[in-house]
N, C-alpha and C positions, 0 to 999 in steps of 0.2 A: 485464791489471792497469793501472788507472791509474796517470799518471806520476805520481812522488815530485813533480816539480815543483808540478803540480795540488792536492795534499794540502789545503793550507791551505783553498784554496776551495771545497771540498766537505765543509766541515765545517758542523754546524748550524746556523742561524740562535743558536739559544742561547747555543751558545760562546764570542760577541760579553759585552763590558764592556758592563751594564745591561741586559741582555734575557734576562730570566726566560721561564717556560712559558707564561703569559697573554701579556704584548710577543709574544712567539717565536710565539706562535698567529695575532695577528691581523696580526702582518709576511709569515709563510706565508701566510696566506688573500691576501693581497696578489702578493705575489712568487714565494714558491715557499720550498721548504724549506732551502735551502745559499747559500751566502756566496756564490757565484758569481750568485744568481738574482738578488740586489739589484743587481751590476755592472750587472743586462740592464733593472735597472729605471731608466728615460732620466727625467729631468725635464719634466717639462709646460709649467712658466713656471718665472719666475723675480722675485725681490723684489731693487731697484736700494737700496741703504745709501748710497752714496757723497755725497744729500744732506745739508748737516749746517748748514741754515741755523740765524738767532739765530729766538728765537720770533716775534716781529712780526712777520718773513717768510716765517714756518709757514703752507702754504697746507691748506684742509681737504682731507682727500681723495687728498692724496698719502701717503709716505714718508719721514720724516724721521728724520734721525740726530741728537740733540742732545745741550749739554751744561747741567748745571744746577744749581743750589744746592737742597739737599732743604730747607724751609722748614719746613715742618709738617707732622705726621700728623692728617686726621681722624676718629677712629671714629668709624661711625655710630652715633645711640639703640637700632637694630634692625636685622637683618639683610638686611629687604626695599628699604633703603638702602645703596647703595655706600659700600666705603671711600676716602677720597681723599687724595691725596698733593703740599701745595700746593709747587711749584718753581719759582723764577725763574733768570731772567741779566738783563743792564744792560738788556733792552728791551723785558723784559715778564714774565707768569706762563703758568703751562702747569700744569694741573692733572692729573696721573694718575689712574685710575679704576679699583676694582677690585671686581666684584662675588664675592660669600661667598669676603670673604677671610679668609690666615690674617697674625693680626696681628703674630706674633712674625716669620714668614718677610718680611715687608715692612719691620720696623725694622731686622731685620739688614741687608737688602741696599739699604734707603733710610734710611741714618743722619740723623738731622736736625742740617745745618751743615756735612755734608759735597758735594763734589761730587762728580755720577753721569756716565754719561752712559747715554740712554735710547735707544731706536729706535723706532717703530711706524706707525702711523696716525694720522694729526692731524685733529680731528673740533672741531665748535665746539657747543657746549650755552649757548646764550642768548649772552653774551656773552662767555663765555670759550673761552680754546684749552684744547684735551683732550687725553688719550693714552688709550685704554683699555687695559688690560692689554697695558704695552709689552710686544714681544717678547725685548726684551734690556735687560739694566739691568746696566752695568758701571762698573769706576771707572776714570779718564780715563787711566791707565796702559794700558790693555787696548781703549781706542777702537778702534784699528786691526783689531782682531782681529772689528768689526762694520763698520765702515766697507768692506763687501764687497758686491758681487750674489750673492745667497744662492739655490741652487735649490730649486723646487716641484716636490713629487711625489705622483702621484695616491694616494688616499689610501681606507683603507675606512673604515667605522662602528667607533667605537672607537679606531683607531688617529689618533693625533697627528703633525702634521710634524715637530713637533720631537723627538721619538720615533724617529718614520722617519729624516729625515734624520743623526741620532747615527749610528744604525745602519751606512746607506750611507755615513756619513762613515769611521765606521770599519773596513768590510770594503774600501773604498779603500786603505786601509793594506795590505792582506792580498796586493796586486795585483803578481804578479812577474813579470818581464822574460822573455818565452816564445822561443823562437827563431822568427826570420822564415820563413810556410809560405807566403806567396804570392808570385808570378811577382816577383821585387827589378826588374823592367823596369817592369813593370803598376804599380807602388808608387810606382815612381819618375816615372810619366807622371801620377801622379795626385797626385803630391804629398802624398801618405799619412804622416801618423806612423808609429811602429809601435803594436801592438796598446796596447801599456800603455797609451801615451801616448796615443790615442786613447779610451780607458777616461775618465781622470784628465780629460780636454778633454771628453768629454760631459757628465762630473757636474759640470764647472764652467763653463756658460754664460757670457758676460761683455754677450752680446745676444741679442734677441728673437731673430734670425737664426741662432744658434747650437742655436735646438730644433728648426730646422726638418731634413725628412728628408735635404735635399741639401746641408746641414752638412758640412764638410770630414771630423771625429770623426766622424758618424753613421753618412756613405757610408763608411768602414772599416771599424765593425762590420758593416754590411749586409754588405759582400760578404764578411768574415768567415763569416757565419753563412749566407749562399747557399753559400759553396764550401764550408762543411762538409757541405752538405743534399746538395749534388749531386755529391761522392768519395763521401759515403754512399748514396747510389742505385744511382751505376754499380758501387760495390761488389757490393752485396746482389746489383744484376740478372746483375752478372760470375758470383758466388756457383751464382745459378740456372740460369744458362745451361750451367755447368762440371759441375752431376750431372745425368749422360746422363739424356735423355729416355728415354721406349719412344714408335715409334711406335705408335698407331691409327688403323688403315686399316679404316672402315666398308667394307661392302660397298653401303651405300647402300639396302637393302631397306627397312630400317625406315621410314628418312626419307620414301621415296616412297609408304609405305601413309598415314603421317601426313598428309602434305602431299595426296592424295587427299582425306582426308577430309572438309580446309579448304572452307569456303563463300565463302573469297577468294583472291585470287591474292595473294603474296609481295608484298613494295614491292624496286625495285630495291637499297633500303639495305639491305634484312633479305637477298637474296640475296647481296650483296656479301660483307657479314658472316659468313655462313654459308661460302661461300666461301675464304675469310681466316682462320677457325678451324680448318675440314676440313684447309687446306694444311698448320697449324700442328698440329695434331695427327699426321697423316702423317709430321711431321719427328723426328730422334731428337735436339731442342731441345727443353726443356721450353715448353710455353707460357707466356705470362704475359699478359692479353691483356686489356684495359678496353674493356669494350663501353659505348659512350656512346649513351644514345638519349632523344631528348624525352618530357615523360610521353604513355601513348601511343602510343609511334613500333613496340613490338612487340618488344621486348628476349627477353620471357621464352619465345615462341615462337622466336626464335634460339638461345637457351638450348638449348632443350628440341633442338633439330635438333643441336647440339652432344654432348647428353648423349646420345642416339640413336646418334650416328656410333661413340660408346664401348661402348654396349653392343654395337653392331654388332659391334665388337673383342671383345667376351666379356669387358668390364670392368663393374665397375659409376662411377654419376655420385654427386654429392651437387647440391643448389640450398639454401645458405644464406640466410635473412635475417634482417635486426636484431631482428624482432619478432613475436610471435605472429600476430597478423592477417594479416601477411603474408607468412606461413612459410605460413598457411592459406587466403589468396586463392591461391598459385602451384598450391597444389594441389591446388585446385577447376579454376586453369584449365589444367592439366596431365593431371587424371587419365582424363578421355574420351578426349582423345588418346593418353598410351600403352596406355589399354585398346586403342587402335583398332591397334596394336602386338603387341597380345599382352602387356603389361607389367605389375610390379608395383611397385607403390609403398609406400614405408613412411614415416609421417611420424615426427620426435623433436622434441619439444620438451617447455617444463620442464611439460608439464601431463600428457604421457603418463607413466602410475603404471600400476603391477600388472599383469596378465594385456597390455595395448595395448604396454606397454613391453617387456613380454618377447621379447613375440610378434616386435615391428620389431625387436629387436637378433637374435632368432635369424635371421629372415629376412636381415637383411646380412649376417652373418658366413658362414651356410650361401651364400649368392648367390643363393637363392630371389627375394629385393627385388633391381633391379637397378638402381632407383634409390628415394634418400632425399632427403625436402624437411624443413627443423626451421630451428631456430634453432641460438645456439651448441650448444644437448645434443647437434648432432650430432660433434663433437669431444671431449667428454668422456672420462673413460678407458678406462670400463669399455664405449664404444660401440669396436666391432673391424667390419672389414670382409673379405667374402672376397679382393676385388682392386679396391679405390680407383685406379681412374684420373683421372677430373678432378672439379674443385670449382669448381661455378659459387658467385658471393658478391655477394649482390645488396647493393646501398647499401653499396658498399668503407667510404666515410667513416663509417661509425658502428662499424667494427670497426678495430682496431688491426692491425698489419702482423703482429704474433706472433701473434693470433688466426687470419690467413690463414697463418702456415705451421705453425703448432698441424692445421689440415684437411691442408693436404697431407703433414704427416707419416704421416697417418694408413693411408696407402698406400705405392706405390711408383714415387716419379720422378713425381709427381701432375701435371696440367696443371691452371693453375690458369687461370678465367676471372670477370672481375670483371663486374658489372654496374651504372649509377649513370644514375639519372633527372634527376639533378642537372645538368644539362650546365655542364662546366668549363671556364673562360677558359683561352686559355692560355700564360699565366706561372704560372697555377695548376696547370695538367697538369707542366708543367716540373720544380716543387718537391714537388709532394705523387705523379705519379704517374710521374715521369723515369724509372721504373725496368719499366714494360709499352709494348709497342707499341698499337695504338688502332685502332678499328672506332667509325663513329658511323654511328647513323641519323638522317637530316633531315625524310622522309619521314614525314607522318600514316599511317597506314592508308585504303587507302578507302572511302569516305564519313562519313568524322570528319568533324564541322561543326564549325566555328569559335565561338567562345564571342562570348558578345555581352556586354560587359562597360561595367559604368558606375559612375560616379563619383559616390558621395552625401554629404551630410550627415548627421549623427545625429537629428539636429531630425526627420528623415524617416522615423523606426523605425515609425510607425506606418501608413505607407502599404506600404513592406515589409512588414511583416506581413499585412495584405488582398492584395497579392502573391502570397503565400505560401500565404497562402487560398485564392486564385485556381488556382494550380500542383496544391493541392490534390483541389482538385475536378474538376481535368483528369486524375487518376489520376497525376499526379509526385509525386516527393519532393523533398525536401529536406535539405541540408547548413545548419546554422546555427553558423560556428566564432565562438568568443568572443576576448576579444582578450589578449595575452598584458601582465599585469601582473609590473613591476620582473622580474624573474627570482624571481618566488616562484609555487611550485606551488600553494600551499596556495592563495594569492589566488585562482590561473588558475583554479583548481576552482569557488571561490566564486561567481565571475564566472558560470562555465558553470554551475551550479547556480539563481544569481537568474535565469539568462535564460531556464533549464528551467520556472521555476516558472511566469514571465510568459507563455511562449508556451503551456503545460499550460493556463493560466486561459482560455485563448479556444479550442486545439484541443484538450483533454481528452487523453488515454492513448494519439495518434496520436505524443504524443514523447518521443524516447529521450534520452538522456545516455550520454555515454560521457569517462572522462577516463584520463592518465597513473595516479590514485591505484589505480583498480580492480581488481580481480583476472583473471587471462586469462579464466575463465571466464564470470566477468558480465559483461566487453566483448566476448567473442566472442556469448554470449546474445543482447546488443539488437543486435550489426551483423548477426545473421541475420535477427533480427526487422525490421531498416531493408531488407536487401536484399532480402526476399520474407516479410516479415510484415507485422502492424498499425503497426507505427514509419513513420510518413509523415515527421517532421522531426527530423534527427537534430543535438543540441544537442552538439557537442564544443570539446574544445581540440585545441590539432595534431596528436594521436595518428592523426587520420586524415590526416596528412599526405600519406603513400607507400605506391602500389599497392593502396588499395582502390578497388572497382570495384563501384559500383553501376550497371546502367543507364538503372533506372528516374530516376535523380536528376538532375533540372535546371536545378534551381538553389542558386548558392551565396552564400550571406550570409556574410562575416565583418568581423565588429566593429571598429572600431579598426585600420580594415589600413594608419594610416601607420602602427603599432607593429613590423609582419612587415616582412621582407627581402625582396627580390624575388624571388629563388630560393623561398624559402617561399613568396608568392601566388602564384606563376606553379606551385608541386606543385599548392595546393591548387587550383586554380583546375582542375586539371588531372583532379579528381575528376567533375566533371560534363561531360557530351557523349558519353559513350562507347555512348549508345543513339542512334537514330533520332529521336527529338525535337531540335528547336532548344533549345540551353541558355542561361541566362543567369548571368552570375556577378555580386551585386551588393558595394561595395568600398564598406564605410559609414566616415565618416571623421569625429575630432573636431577642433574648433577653437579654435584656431591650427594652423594646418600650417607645416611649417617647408619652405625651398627642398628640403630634400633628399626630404622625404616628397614633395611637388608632384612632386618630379621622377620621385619610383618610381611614383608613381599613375597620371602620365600616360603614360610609357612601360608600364603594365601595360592599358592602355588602347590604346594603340597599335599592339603587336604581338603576337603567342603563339607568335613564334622563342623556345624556351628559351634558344638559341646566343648570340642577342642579349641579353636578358634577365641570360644570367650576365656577360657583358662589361660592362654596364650595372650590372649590380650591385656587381663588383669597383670601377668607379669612384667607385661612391658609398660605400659601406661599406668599404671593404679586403679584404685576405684574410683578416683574424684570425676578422673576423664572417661570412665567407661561406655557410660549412658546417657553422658552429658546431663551431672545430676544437676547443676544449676540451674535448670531449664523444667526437670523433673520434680516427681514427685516423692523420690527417695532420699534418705535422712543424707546431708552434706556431709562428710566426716572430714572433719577438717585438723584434727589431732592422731586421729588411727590410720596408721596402713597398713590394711587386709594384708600384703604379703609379708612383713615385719609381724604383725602383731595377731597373725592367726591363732595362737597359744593363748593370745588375751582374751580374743573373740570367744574361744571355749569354754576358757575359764568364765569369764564373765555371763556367758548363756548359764554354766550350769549355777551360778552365786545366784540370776536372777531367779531362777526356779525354784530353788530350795529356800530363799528368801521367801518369795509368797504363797510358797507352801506352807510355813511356818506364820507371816503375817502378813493375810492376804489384801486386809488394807491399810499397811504401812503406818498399825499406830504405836509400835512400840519405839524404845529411843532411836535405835536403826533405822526404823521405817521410816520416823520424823528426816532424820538424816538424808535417807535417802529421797524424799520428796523433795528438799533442798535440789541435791542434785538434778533430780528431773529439770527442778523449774531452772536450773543455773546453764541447761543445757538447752534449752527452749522448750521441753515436751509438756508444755503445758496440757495439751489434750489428754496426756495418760491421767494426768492427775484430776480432770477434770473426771474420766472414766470412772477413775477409782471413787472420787465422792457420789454421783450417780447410781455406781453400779452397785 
């Protein structure tokens, strides 16, 4: 149960004085849905009131706080004319400006022959001094109550700051006095408020240096909201650790007919790996295990020697992944292999229907399928297994933490092993995956050629496409990705649809389209037709991001690539090479570019270390954007920046360890303390663990 003390702040955005279901709608779309989300929403900048010159010495272009005699109203003849509000003091006039206004709302609150005082922008039109719709019009008893630095907060479509800021003015109010959960030494070395008062000091900026992340108030919340990330980790992993594993001890038969059959030798990372899992399966520790490997590096053949070592034990495996394509590449490249086993395989995902569905759930359940590849269908309710032993889970980040122990319920004592092409910096592995030990591959495979990448113009699209032509008529293919607009689908389609049309006009019915909108069926359709049919040039948005595998394809056009992340060019990029030709990736770009695109283009130009690429990335973008956590299943941080506040991340790992070394279920005054914090941070689930475990 949440604490009583929390109540308040977990109440609806609604609940708040003046924010009805519409306000309440597009403050959620903003923040989030509860009084506490506004606290976590920090200021961007900030408006300085404190000047309050006479008008003469109203400069344009600043902020000024004045005060002034209301003179006259002028309606306008028509409404395509503002209405204007003429005002003086002893040393000049100042004309207010308001377009389609309402004329009663302005004689009330601009009486003429009274005095105001105004706030706004001072702007000059021909010869006069201006205000346009000041932002505050008060009468001179109530000055003070603008005479402030007022903060800025980032804002969507629809929503108003003055709207917004009401809002967060008033769930401020709501903000009560929590008791102290961090190290009172560590607080006291840092010269820390406590929680509140560090609340109340960030929504009230008094300098530019006050929004910055190493702000006195901000590094509080940070490590606030690191040390709740990282008690909730080693929770959950304590959790894991605590319901007895079963060992599986392959006898190793399998593996060696498999690996016989390979037309390559292992890389020393993929043996390490394998290795490192077999030992972790043997132990009666559950595993918990993040396989990191560049795109390419051979993950899902370590997978499969994993799932192997299980069956070997008389278990069966599952291999999850985020999405159809690639529930259905794993199992093109999986199923020669364990045919060369003796094995069978059963796919689930949401397109198998009738007699294919029946057929796979009875096969698991009876143990006939010894292993299963799908997407999430294979956790659903009605899917049962004879003896679930482990869950491999490829791209961890696009599935949620309850969706990886929703699989391993599905058995008994499950070993769970993750998989992620992503490779993750790490202050990132620390927060989002502190809770698995780690297996990376560095290694290509051999004879992976190296991608030969270059840097273009748009101006250029026409010589890329005779390119292409060119690629063409050498029997390659083609990747054609389009570029990703505002965060609207509807756009990205459009986009890849006008580009369908142009490149159809010159090479005819050799090109496909594939987008997010489609259906699985009609985009698994043209990637068969792209991988070994008539599709030479395959026109997408990023759905071909991860693990498809064409070989024939070599090369990659996409559009607009200072719009992509680095992590994102460097997957996609990571689509072509995987045959025997030289591949080329070309990176068309429009103009202006800004330092930070320069700096990802040339670094993607530079190297094809994924390792380096995600370190490189984190410093340009943060973590929030890395993985596109809002989509994911990695903790949001919405107060810490890993690159600012990596000393906190430390700190904070090593306060949670030695905390629950000391009180491993959080009952002492501290411990109570710090349950507070979990639950004020949403980790409900750790606290859940902790009662359970």
């Amino acid at each position: 149960m949440r604490p009583e003390i929390l109540y308040d702040l977990f109440k609806p955005i609604t609940a708040l004085k003046g924010v009805g279901p519409r306000i309440g709608a597009l403050i959620e779309r903003r923040t989030g849905p509860r009084l506490v989300h506004l606290l976590w929403h920090l200021p961007s900048g900030l408006v300085d009131r404190r000047h309050a010159p006479k008008i003469s010495n109203a400069i344009a272009g600043t902020v000024a706080t004045i005060t002034v005699r209301v003179d006259k109203h002028h309606k306008p003849p028509n409404k395509r004319v503002p209405y204007k509000v003429l005002c003086s003091d002893e040393t000049g006039t100042l004309n207010l400006v308001f377009f389609h206004a309402h004329e009663d709302y302005l004689r009330k609150n601009l009486p003429e022959g009274e005095t105001r005082v105004v706030s706004g922008q001072i702007e000059t039109f021909g010869d006069a001094i201006q205000m346009s719709h000041p932002d505050h019009m008060v009468e001179e008893v109530d000055i003070a109550s603008i005479m402030t630095v007022e903060p800025l907060y980032p804002l969507t479509t629809g929503l108003t700051m003055r709207v917004l800021t009401r809002a967060i003015s008033n769930s401020l109010k709501e903000v009560p006095v929590l008791p102290e959960w961090a190290d009172a030494t560590y607080v006291a070395k840092q010269k820390w408020p406590s929680w509140r008062d560090a609340v109340l000091a960030a929504h009230a900026p008094q300098a530019l240096t006050d929004l910055e992340p190493s702000a006195i108030a901000r590094c509080r919340l940070a490590y606030d909201e690191l040390l709740s990330n990282q008690i909730a980790l080693a929770i959950i992993r304590k959790h894991m650790r605590q319901v007895k594993g079963r060992p599986l001890r392959g006898t190793g038969a399998l593996v060696q007919r498999v690996i016989k059959t390979l037309p390559f030798n292992l890389t020393n990372g993929q043996k390490a790996a394998i290795d490192e899992i077999r030992e972790d399966l043997c132990s009666d520790v559950r595993m918990l295990r993040l396989l990191q490997g560049d795109v390419g590096s051979g993950k899902t053949l370590v997978a499969l020697m994993a799932m192997l070592t299980a069956v070997e034990a008389g278990a069966q495996a599952v291999l999850m992944a985020p999405t159809e394509i690639l529930a259905r590449q794993h199992l093109a490249t999986i199923t020669p292999l364990a045919k060369a086993a003796g094995l069978q395989i059963a796919i689930l995902t949401g397109r198998e229907r009738g007699k294919n569905r029946t057929s796979a759930l009875d096969a698991l359940v009876k143990g006939r399928a010894q292993i299963a590849v799908g997407t999430h269908a294979l956790f659903q309710d009605e899917v049962k297994y004879k003896n679930l032993a482990l869950a491999v889970i490829d791209e961890q980040h696009r599935f949620g933490v309850h969706q990886r122990l929703s699989l391993a319920a599905k058995g008994n004592a499950v070993d769970t092993l993750v998989m992620t092409a992503t490779p993750i910096p790490r202050t990132l592995m620390l927060t989002a995956y502190g809770d698995m030990d780690t297996s990376r591959l560095k290694e290509k495979p051999a004879g992976r050629k190296p991608v030969d990448t270059r840097v273009l113009p748009l101006e250029r699209l026409e010589q890329i496409v005779d390119a292409c032509g060119r690629a063409l008529d050498a029997g390659d293919k083609v990747f054609w990705v389009c570029p990703l607009i505002e965060e609207s689908e509807t756009l990205d389609v459009a986009a890849a649809e006008d580009r369908q049309a142009v490149l159809t006009s010159r090479f005819g019915d050799q090109v496909g389209l594939v987008h997010g909108r489609m259906k699985g069926a009609e985009k698994d359709k043209i990637m068969a037709a792209f991988v070994d049919g008539n599709v030479n040039i395959l026109v997408a948005t990023t759905v071909i991001e991860v693990g498809v595998d064409v070989p024939a394809a070599t090369v990659m056009v996409i559009e607009h690539a200072e719009r992509f992340g680095l992590a994102q060019l460097h997957q996609l990029r990571g689509r072509i090479g995987r045959g025997n030709k030289l591949a080329t990736c070309l990176l068309m770009y429009g103009s202006p570019l800004t330092e930070t695109a320069r700096s990802r283009l040339s670094i993607m130009r530079e190297t094809d270390d994924g390792f380096i690429i995600a370190e490189k990335d984190l410093e340009l973008r943060g973590a929030g954007e890395l993985l596109g956590t809002r989509q994911s299943g990695m903790p949001e941080l919405r107060l810490a920046d890993l690159q600012t506040h990596a000393d906190l991340l430390a700190a904070a790992r090593d306060d949670a360890a030695l905390l629950l070394n000391k009180d491993p279920d959080l009952t002492s005054e501290r411990g109570q303390a710090v349950r507070t914090l979990l639950y004020l941070f949403e980790r409900d689930a750790a606290v859940r663990n902790l009662r359970s475990g």
